[in-house]
N, CA, C and O atoms as a DFTB+ gen file, in Angstrom:
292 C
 N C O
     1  1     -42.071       2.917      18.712
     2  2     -41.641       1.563      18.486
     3  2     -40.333       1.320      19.232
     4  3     -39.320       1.878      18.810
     5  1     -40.250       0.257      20.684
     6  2     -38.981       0.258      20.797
     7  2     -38.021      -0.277      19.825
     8  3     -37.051       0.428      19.546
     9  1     -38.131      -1.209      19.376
    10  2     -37.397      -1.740      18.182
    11  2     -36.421      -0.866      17.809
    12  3     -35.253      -0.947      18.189
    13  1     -37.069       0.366      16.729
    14  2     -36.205       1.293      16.755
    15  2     -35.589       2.459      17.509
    16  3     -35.525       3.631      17.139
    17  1     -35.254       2.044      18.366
    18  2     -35.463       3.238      19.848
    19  2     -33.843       2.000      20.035
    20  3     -32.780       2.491      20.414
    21  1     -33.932       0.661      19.748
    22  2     -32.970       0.383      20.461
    23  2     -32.124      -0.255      19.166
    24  3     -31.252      -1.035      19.550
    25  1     -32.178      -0.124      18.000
    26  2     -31.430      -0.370      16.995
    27  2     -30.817       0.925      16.745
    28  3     -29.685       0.893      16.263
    29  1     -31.569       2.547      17.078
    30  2     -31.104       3.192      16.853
    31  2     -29.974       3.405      18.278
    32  3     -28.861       3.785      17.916
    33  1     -30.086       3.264      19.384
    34  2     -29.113       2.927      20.628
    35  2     -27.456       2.259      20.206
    36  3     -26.252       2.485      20.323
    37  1     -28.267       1.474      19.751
    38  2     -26.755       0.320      19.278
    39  2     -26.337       0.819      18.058
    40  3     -25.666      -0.004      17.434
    41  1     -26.505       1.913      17.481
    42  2     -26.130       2.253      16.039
    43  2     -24.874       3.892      16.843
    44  3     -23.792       4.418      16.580
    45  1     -25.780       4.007      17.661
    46  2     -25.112       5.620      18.366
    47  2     -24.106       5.072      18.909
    48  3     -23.075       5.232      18.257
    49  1     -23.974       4.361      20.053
    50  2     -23.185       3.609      20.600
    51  2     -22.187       3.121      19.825
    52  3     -21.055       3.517      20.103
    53  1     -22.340       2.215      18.746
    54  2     -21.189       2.257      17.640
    55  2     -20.607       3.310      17.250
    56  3     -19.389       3.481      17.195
    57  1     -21.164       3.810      17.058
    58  2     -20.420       5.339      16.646
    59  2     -19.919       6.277      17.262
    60  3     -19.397       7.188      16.620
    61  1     -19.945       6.306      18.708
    62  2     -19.447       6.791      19.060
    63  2     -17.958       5.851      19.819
    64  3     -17.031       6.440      20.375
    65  1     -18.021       4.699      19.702
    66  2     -16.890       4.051      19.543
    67  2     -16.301       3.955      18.215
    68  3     -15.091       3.740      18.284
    69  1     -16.526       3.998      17.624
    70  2     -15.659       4.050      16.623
    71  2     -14.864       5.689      16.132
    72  3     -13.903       5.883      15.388
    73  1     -15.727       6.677      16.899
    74  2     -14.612       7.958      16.718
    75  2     -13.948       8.036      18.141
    76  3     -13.292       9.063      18.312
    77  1     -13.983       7.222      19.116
    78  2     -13.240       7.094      20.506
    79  2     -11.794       6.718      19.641
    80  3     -10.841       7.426      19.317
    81  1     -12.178       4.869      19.369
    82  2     -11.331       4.254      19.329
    83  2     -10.616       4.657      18.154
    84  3      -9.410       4.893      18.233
    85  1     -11.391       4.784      16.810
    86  2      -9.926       4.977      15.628
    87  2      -9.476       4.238      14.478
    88  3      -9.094       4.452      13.328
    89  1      -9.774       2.852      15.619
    90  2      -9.036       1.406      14.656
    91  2      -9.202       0.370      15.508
    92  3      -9.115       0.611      16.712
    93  1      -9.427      -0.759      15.132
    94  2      -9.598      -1.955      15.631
    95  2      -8.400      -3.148      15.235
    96  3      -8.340      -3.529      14.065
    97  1      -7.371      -3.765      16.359
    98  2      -6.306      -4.524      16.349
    99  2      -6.951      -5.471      16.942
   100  3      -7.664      -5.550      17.943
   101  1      -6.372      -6.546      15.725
   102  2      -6.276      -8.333      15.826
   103  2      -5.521      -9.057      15.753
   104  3      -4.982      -8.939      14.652
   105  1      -4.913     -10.165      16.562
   106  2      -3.686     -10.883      16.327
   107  2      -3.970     -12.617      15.585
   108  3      -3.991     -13.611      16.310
   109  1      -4.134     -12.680      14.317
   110  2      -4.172     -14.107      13.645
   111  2      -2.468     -15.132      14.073
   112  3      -1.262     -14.897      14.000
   113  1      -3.316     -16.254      14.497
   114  2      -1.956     -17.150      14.470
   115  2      -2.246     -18.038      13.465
   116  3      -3.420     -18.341      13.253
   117  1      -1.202     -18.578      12.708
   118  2      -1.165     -19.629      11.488
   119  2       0.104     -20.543      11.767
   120  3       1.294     -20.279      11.941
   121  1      -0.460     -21.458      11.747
   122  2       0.699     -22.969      11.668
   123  2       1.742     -22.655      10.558
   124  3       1.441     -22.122       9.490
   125  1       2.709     -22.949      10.829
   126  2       3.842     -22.984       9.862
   127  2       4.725     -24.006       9.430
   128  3       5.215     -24.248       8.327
   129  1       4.834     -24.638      10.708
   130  2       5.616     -26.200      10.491
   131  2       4.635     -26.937      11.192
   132  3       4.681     -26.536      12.355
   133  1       3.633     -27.949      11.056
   134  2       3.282     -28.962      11.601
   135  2       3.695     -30.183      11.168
   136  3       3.131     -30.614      10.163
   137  1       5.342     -31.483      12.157
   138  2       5.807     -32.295      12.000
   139  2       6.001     -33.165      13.182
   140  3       7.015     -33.236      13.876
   141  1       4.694     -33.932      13.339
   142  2       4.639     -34.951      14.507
   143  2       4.100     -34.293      15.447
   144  3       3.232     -33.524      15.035
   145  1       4.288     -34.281      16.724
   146  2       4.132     -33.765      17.774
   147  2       4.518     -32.265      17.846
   148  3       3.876     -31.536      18.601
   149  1       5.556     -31.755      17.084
   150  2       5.981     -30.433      16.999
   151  2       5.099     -29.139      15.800
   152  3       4.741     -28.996      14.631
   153  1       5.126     -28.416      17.205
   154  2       4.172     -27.575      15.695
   155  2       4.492     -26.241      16.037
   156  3       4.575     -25.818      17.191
   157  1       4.772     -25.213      14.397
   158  2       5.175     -23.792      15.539
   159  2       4.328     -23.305      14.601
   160  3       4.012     -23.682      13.472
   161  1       3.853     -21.881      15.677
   162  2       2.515     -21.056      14.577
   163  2       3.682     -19.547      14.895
   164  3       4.578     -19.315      15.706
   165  1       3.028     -18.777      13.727
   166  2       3.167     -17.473      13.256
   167  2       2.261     -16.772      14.331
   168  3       1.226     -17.320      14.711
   169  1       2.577     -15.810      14.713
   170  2       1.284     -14.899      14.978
   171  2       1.564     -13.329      14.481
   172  3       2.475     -12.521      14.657
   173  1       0.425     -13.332      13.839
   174  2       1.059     -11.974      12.814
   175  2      -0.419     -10.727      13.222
   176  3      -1.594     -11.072      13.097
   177  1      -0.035      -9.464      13.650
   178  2      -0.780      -8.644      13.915
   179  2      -1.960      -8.012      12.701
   180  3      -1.612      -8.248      11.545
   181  1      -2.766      -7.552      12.793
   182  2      -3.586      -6.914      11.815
   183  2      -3.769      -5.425      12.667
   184  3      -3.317      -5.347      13.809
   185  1      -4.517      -4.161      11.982
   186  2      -4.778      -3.506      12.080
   187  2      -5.634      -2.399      10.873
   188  3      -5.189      -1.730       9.941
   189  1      -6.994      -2.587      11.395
   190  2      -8.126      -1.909      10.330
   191  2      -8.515      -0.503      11.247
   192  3      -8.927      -0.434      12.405
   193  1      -8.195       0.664      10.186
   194  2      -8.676       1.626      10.364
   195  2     -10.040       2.246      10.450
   196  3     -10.475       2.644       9.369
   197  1     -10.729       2.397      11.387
   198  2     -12.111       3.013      11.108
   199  2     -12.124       4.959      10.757
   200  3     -11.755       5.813      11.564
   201  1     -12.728       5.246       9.158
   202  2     -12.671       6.259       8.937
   203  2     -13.193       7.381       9.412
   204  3     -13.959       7.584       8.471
   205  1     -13.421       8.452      10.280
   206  2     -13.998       9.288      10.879
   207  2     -15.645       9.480      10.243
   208  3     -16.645       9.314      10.941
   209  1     -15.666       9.767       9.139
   210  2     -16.842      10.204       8.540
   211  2     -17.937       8.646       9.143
   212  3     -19.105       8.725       9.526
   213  1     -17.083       7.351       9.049
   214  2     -18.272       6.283       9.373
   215  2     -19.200       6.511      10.725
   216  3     -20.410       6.589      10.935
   217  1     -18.072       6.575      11.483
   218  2     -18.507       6.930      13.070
   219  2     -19.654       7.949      13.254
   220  3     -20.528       7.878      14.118
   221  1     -19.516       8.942      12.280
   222  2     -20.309      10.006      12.000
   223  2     -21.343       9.748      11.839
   224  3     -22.274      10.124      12.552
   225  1     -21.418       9.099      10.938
   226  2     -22.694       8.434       9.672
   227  2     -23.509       7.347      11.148
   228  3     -24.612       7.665      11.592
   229  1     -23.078       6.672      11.452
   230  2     -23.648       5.412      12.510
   231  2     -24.249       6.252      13.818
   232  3     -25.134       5.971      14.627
   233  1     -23.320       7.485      13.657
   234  2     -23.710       8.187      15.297
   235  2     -25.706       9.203      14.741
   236  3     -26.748       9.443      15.351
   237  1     -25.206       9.433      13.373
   238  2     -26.274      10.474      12.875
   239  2     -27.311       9.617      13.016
   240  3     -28.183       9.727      13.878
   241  1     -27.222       8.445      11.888
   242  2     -28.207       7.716      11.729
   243  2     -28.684       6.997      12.877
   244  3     -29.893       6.811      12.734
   245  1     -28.130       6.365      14.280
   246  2     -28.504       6.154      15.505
   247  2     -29.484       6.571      15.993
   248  3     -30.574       6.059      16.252
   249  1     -28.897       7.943      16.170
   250  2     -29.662       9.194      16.801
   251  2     -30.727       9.787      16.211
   252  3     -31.428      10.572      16.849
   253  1     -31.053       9.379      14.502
   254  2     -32.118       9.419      14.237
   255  2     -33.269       8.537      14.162
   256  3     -34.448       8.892      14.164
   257  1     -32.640       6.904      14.071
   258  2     -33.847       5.971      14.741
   259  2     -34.067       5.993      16.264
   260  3     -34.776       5.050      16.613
   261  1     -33.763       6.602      17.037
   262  2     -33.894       7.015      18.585
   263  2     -34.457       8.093      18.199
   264  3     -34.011       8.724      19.157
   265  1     -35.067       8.895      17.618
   266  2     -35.563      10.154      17.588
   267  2     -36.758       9.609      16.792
   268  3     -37.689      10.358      17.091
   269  1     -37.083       8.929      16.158
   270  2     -38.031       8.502      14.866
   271  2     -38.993       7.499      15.775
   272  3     -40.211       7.664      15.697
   273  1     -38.488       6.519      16.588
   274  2     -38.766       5.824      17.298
   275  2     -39.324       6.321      18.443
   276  3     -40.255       5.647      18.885
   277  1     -39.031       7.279      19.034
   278  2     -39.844       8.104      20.155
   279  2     -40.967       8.732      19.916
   280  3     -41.973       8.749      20.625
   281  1     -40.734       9.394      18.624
   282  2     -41.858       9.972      17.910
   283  2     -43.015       9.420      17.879
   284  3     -43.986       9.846      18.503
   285  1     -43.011       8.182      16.973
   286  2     -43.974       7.144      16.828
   287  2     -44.827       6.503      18.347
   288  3     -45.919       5.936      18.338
   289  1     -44.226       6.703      19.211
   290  2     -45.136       5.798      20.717
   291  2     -45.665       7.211      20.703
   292  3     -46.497       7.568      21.537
């Protein structure tokens, strides 16, 4: 079944970005004073940790609908 041949692709692929990368950074801006024509925004950083074991889990399970999926054709 390609289907799962390529859900399991994009599941490995995640996972193995996510034990590359580590963590994923975002910058939110928010208005703070909007008065007339003048307006000033905040821009305040974020930063979400991705836990090792997930990357793991997405890379296993990937690699087993790419393996399950080959099987089956």
């Amino acid at each position: 079944m390609r289907g799962m041949v390529l859900i399991g692709a994009v599941l490995a692929i995640l996972g193995v970005a996510a034990l590359v990368s580590g963590q994923v950074r975002y910058t939110d801006t928010e208005p703070v004073v909007k008065a007339g024509p003048v307006q000033i925004d905040k821009k305040e950083s974020h930063t979400i940790s991705i836990p090792t074991i997930g990357g793991v889990i997405l890379l296993v399970a990937g690699l087993g609908f790419v393996f399950a999926g080959m099987r089956r054709s």
